[in-house]
C-alpha positions as CSV (number, residue, x, y, z in Angstrom):
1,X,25.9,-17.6,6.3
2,X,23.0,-18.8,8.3
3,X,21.1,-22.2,7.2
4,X,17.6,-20.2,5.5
5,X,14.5,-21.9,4.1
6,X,12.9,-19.1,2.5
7,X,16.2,-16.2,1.8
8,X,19.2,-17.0,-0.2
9,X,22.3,-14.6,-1.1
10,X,25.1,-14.6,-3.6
11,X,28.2,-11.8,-3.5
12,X,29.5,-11.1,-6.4
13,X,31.9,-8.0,-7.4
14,X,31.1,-6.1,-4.6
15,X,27.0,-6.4,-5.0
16,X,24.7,-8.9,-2.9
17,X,21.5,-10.1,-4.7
18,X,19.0,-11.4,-1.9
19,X,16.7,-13.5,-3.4
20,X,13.2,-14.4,-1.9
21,X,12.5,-17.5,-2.0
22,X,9.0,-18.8,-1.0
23,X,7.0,-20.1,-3.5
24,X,4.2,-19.9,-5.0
25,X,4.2,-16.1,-4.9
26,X,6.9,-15.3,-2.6
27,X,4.5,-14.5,0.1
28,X,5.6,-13.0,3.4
29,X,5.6,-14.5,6.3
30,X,7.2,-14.3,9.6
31,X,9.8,-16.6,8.9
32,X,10.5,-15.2,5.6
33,X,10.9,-11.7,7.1
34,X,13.4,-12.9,10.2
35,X,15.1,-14.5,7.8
36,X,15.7,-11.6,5.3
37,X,16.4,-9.4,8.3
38,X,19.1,-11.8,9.1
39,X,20.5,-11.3,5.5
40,X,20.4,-8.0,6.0
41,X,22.6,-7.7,9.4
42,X,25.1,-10.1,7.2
43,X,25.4,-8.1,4.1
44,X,25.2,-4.4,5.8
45,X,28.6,-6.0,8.4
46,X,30.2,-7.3,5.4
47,X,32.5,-4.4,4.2
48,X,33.2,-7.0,1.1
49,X,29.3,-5.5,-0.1
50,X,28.9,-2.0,-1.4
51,X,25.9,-2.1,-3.2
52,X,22.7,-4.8,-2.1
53,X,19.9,-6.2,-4.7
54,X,17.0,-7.6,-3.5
55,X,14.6,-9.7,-5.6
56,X,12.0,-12.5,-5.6
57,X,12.4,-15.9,-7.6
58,X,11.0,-16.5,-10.7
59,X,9.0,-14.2,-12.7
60,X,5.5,-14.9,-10.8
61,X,6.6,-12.5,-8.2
62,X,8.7,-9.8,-6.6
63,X,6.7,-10.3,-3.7
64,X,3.0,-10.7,-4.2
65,X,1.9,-9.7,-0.4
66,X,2.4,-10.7,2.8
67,X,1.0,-14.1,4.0
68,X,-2.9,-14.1,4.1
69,X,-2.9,-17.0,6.4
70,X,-1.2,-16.1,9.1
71,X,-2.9,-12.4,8.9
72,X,-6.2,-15.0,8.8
73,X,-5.0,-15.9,12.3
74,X,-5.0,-13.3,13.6
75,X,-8.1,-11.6,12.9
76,X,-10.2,-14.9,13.7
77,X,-8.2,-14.9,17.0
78,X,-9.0,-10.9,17.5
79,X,-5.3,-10.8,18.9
80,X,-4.4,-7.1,18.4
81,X,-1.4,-7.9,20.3
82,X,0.2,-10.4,17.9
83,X,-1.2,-7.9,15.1
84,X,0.6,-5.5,16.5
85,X,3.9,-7.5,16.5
86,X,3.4,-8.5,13.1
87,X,3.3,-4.9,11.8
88,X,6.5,-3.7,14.2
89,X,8.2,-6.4,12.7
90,X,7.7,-5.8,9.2
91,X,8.0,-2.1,9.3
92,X,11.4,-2.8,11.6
93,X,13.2,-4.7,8.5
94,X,11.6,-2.1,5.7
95,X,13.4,1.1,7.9
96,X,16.7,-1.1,7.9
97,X,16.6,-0.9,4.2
98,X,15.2,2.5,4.3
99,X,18.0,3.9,6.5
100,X,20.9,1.2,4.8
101,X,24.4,3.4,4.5
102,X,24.4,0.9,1.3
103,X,21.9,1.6,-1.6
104,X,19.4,-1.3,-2.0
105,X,18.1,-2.2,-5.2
106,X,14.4,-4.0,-5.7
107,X,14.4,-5.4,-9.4
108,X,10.7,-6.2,-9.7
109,X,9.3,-9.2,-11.9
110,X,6.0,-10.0,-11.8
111,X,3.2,-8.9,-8.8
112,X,4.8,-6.7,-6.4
113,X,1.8,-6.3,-3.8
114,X,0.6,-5.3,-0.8
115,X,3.7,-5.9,1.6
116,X,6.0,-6.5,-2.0
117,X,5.2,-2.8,-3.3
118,X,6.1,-1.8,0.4
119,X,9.7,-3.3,0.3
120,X,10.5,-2.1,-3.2
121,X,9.4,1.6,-1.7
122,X,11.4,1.0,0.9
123,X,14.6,0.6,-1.4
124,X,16.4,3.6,-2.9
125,X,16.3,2.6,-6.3
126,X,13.2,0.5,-7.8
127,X,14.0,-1.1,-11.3
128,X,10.5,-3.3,-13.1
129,X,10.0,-6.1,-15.8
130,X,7.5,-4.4,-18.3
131,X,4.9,-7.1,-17.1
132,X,5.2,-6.0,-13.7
133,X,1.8,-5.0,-11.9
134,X,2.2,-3.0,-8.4
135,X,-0.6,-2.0,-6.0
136,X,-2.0,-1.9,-2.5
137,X,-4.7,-4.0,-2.4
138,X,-5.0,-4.3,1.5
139,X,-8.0,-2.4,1.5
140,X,-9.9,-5.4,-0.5
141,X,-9.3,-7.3,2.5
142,X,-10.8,-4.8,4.7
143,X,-7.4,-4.0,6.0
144,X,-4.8,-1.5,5.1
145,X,-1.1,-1.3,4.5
146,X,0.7,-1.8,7.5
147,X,4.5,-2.1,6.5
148,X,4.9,1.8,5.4
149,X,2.2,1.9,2.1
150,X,0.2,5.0,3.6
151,X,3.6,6.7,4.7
152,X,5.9,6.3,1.7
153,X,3.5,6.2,-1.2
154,X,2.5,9.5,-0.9
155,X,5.8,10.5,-0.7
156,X,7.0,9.2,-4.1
157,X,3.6,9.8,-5.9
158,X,1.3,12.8,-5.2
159,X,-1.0,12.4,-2.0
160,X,-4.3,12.0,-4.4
161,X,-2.8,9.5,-5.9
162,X,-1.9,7.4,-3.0
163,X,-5.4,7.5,-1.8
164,X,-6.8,6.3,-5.2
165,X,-4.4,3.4,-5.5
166,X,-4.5,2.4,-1.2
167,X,-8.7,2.7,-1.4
168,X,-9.3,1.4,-4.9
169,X,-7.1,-1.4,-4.0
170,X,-6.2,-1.4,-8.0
171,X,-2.9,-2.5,-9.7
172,X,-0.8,-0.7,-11.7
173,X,1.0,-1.3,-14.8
174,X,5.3,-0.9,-14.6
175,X,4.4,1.6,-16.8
176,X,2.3,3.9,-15.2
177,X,4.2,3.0,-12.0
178,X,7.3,4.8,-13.8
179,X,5.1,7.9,-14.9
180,X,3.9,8.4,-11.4
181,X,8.0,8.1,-10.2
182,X,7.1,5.1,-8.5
183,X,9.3,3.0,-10.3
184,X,13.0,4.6,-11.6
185,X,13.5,2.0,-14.7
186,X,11.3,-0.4,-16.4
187,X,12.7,-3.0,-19.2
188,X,12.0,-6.2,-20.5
189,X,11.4,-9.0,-18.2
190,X,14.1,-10.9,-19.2
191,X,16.8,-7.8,-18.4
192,X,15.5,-7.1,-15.1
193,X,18.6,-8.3,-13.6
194,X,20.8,-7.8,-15.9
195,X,19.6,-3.9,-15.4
196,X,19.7,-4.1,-11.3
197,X,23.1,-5.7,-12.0
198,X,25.0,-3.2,-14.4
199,X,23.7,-0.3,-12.1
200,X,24.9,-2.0,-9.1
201,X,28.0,-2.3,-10.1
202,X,28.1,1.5,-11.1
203,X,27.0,2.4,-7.5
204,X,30.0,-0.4,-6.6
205,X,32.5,1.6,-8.4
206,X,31.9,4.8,-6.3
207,X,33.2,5.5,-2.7
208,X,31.2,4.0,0.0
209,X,31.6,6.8,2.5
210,X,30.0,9.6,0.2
211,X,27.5,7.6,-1.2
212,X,26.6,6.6,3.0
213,X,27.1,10.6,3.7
214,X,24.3,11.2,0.8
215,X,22.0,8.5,1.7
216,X,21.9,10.0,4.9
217,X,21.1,13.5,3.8
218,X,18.8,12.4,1.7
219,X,16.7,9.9,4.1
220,X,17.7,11.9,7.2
221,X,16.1,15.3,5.5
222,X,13.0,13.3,4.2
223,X,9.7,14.8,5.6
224,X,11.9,17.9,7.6
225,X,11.4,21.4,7.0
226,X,14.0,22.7,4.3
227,X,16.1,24.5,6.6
228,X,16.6,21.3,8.9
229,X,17.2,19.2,5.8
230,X,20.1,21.0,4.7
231,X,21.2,21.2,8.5
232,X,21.4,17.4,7.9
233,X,23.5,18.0,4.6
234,X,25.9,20.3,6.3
235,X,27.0,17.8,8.4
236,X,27.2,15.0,6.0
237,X,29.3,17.6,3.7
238,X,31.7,18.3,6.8
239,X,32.6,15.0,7.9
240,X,33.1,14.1,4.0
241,X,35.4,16.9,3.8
242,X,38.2,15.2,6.2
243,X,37.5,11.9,4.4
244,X,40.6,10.1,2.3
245,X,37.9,9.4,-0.4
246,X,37.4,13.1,-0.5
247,X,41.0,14.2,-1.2
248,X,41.3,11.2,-3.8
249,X,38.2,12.1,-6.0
250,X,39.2,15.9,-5.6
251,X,42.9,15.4,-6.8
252,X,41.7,12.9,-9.1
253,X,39.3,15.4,-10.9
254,X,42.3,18.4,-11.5
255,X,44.8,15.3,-12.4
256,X,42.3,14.2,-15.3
257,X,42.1,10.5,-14.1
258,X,40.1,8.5,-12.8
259,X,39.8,8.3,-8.9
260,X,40.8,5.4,-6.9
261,X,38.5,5.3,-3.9
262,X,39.3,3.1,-0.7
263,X,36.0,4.0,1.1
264,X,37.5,6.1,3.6
């Protein structure tokens, strides 16, 4: 495991929480970005990891935004070109969690803003404190979302929606959040990760090449007319049809016990 400032990782039973780590409010910056994005390359090699949680520290913050200073840099400077590179960065690591073969959890404590709401939406499954507060408020800075916000809000809430909360630059309550389907679960604070945890470890116990195969489907067919989406499920279905784990959960189901997958 790489020597991190700002991203730490534990494995346990086949489920990786990544915590961020950058206090006060878990602000993004460039470090703390090249540094999850290392974590990620780990934990996506590691066959040891089915399922991967990711989480900020403390209850302050998921991720309350990504680092004003260093966006304060760059405007002052007028340097589109580093503005540029800030954004391909960022939305870089939020497709790789997008895209992951291995579900990604956000459990959500506190502000998710800005950047934060962008990497929970960027997970497949988004699990919130009942404190929890969510928005976009880029546009109070006279900037917008950069990192995916006007992309995949719109696509989990309606598109009116999207534009109230990117142009009002409001929060939300957890609450709301789950009423829009912006948020799958919301608890107490204090079971946030005991939540993430127990439904990680349900994902765990399934087989890792048909919970990739449907992943892929699902994220592949995103935004595609119907018929090309369920081109894309086709041929997720056919290569899971040769697969070991296919036979076992098959001949599992007519021999009334439970399957014993090997992820293959």
């Amino acid at each position: 495991m790489a020597d991190r400032q700002n991203i730490r990782y534990t494995i346990e039973e086949r489920v990786a929480t990544v915590v961020i780590d950058h206090p006060p409010a878990n602000a993004l910056n460039k470090q703390t970005l090249t540094e999850l994005d290392g974590a990620l390359d780990e934990l996506l090699a590691n066959s040891e990891v089915k399922v991967i949680i990711i989480t900020g520290a403390g209850q302050m913050a998921f991720v309350a935004g990504a680092d004003i200073g260093e966006i304060n840099d760059l405007v002052k400077s007028v340097n589109a070109a580093g503005a540029q590179a800030m954004i391909e960065m960022g939305q870089a690591v939020y497709n790789k969690i997008e895209q992951s073969p291995k579900p990604i959890i956000a459990a959500i404590n506190g502000f998710c803003l800005g950047g934060g709401l962008e990497m929970a939406m960027a997970c497949h499954i988004r699990i919130a404190g009942d404190r929890a507060r969510l928005g976009q408020p880029e546009i109070n800075l006279g900037i917008i979302p950069g990192w995916g916000g006007t992309q995949r809000l719109p696509r989990l809430v309606s598109k009116g929606k999207a534009i109230e909360i990117i142009l009002t630059g409001d929060q939300i309550t957890a609450q709301e959040a789950k009423a829009l389907g912006l948020i799958n679960i919301v608890v107490p604070g204090d079971a946030v990760m005991r939540q993430a945890t127990g439904l990680a470890r349900k994902l765990a116990a399934k087989s890792a090449v048909a919970v990739a195969a449907a992943l892929a489907a699902i994220t592949g067919g995103a935004g595609l007319p119907l018929l090309d989406g369920l081109t894309k499920e086709r041929e997720q279905f056919v290569k899971l049809a040769a697969s070991e784990d296919t036979r076992e959960g098959v001949s599992a189901f007519l021999e009334k016990r439970q399957p014993q997958f090997k992820d293959r």
